[in-house]
N, C-alpha and C positions, 0 to 999 in steps of 0.2 A: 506438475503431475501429482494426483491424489497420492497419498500413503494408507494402504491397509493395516493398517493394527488389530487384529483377531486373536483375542485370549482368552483367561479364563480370569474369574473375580477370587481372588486367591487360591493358595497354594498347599496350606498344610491341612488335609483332611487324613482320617484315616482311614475311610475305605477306599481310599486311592493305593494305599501301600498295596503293593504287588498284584496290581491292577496297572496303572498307572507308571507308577514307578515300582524299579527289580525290586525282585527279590533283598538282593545284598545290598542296596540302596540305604545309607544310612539317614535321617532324619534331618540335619544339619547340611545333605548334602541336595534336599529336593526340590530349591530353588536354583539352585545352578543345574539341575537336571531338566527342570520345568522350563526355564531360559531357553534352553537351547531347541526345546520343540515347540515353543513357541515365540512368537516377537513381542510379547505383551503382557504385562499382570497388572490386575487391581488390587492394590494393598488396602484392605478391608479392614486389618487389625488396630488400623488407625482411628475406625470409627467407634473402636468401644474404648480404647483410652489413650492416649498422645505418646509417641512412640519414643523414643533416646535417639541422639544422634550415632551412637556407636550400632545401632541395628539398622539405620540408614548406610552407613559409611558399610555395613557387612554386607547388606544389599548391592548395594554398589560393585562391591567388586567379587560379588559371587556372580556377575551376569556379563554376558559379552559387551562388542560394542555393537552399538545401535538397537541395543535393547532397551526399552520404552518402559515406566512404571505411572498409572494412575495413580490417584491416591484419594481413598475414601476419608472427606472431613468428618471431625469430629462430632456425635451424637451430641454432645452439651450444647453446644449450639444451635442445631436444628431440632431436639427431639426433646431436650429440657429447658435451655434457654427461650426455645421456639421462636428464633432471630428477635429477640429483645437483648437490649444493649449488648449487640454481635460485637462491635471493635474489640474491649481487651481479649476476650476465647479466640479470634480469629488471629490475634499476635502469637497469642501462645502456640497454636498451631503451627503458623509460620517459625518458629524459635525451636521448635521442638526437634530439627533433623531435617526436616523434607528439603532443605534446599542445600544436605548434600548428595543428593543426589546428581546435583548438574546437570548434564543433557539428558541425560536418563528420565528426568521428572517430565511428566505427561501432563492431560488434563487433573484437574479437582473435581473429583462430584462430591455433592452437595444434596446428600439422598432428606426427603422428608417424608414424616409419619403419615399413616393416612388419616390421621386425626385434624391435619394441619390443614385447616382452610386458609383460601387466596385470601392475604394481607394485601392490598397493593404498595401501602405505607410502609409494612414492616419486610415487605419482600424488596420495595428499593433502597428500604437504610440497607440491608444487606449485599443487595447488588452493587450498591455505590463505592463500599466498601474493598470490594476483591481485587487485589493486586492484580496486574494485566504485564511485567515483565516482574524479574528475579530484581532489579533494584528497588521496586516500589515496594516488592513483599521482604525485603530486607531493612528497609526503612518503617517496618510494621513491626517486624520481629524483634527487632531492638528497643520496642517498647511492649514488651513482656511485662509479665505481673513478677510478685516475688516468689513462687510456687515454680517457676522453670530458673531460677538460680543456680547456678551450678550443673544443668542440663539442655543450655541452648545451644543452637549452632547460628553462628550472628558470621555469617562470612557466605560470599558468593564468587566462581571463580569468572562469570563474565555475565552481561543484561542478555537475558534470554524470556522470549517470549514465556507469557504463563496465559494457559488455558483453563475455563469454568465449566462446568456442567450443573444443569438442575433437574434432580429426578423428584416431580410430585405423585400423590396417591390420593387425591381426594378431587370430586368431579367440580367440585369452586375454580379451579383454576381454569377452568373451560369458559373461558374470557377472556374477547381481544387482548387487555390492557395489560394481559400478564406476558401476551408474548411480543407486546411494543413495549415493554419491559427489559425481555431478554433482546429483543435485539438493539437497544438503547444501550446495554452494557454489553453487548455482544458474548453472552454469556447464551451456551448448545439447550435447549430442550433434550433432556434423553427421550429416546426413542425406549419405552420399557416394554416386553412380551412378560405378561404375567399370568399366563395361562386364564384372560379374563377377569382376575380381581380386582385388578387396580385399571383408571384410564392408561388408554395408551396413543396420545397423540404424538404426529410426526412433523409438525412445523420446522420449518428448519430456521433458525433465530441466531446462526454463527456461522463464521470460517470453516468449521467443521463438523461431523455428525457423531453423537455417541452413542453406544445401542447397546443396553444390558437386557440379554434373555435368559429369562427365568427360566424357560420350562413352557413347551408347547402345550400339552395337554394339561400339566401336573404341574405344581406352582414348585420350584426347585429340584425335581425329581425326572421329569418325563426327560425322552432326549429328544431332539428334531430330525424328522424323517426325509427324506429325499427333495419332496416334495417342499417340504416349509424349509429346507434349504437354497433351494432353487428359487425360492418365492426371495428369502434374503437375501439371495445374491444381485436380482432383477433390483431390489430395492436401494441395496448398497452402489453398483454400477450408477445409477440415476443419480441419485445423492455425488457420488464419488464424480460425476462428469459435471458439477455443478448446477442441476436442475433437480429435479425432485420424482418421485413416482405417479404415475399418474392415476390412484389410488389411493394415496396420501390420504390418512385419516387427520382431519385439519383444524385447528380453532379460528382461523382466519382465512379468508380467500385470496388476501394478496399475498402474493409470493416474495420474497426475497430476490433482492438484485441477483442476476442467474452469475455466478462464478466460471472461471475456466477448471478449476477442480475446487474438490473439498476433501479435506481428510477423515479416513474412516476409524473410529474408535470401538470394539465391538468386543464386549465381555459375557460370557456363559457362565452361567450361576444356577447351572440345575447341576449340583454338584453330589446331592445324596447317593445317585447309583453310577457313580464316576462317568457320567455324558459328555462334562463338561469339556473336559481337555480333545477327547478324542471329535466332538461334533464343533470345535475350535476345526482341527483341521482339515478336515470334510469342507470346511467353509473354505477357508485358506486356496483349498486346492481348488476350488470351487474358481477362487478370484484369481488364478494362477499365481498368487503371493505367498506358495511355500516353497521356495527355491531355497536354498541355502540352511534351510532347519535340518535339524539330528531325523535320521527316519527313526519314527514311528507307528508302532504294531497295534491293535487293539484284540487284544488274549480272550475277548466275549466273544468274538468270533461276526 
């Protein structure tokens, strides 16, 4: 049976305070509050610099059970590096904390610039690369550089499956061989809504689907209306039953072997006029998968 995971791409903004989150709501306390109304976050702060294992290990136990955390890789890799000699960046990341997270640790996305034309060479040393359980990225982590000394976390509490994502932004990659790429490493295509700026193909190249929207109208800011939720939902169901939409915007014609489910990963990121959390759960209820969340009001009325 599919799992709905519907969130938001992080957590600490500040025109969410008292909107979002109370009044008397202290700052410290707005990822165990964000937890509880939702089953999902993408930890973002990961992607502008490599986080400590003690704000892993705080994460961890600011959130319930069976609450789920992606985690956005690190910019040096993809955005300065630009996947040239990925191995040791990708160790440090592994070393840095994420894997104490335990069951908690989600997928990896793997966001790229829209500068970044299709490599096919420099897109499979990277692909080839990605840990696919918690031993293999453990066995990466322990070969750290000397810059995480004194700051890794080199322990896992059992082999647990690890998930990849790749979100591109430049129209190169609208070529077969990048998504018999992904599905060669079984590594998601995101699904990205960017209010039109960037491509946004829907192949489906994994075990499961991952979907960051930006913003209907407005590229981080608009929120999604009745309508373009309804249209998500159709799209998520289809995906979530193991086949696809039948609308799928496609770089390939052949489909992927049809599954009995897929799992759904789905993050809001039009965060500027706090859409994000509230049009999270609009979705959710949408999917009947918010049984069990904190209720939630939305004070805009």
């Amino acid at each position: 049976m599919a799992h709905y995971r519907i969130g938001i791409s992080g957590w600490r903004y500040e025109p969410w305070r008292k909107v979002f989150y109370p009044d008397d709501l202290t700052q410290a306390r707005e990822l165990e509050f964000a937890s509880r109304a939702l089953p999902t976050i993408e930890i973002n702060g990961s992607f502008y610099s490599l986080q400590r294992p003690k704000s892993y290990q705080e994460w961890y136990d600011a959130t319930p059970p069976g609450f789920v955390f992606s985690h956005k890789g690190n910019r040096f890799l993809t955005h300065i590096r630009r996947l040239r000699e990925p191995e040791q960046p990708l160790c440090n990341v592994l070393a840095s904390g994420v894997l104490a997270l335990r069951e908690k640790l989600g997928p990896f996305l793997w966001q790229f610039p829209p500068s970044f034309r299709f490599d096919a060479d420099l897109v499979e040393g990277f692909l080839s690369l990605l840990p696919h359980d918690t031993e293999a990225a453990l066995a990466m982590a322990v070969r750290h550089d000397e810059r995480m000394k004194g700051r890794a976390w080199l322990e896992i509490d059992a082999k647990r499956k690890m998930r990849h994502a790749m979100e591109i932004r430049h129209e190169s990659f609208n070529d077969p061989a990048f998504v018999k790429l992904l599905r060669k490493y079984k590594v998601a295509l995101v699904v990205a809504d960017t209010a039109g700026k960037w491509p946004d193909y829907e192949d489906v190249t994994a075990d499961f689907m991952y979907l960051r929207l930006h913003g209907e109208k407005e590229l981080y800011a608009s929120g999604y209306t009745d309508d373009a939720l309804d249209d998500w939902e159709r799209k998520i169901r289809a995906w979530s039953a193991g086949g696809q939409p039948d609308d799928a915007k496609l770089i390939v014609d052949s489909a992927p072997p049809k599954r009995a489910s897929r799992d759904i990963f789905c993050y809001f990121d039009n965060d500027i006029k706090v859409h994000a959390p509230f049009d999270a759960r609009r979705l959710l209820a949408r999917l009947g998968a918010d049984d069990g969340l904190a209720p939630l009001t939305d004070p805009r009325g």
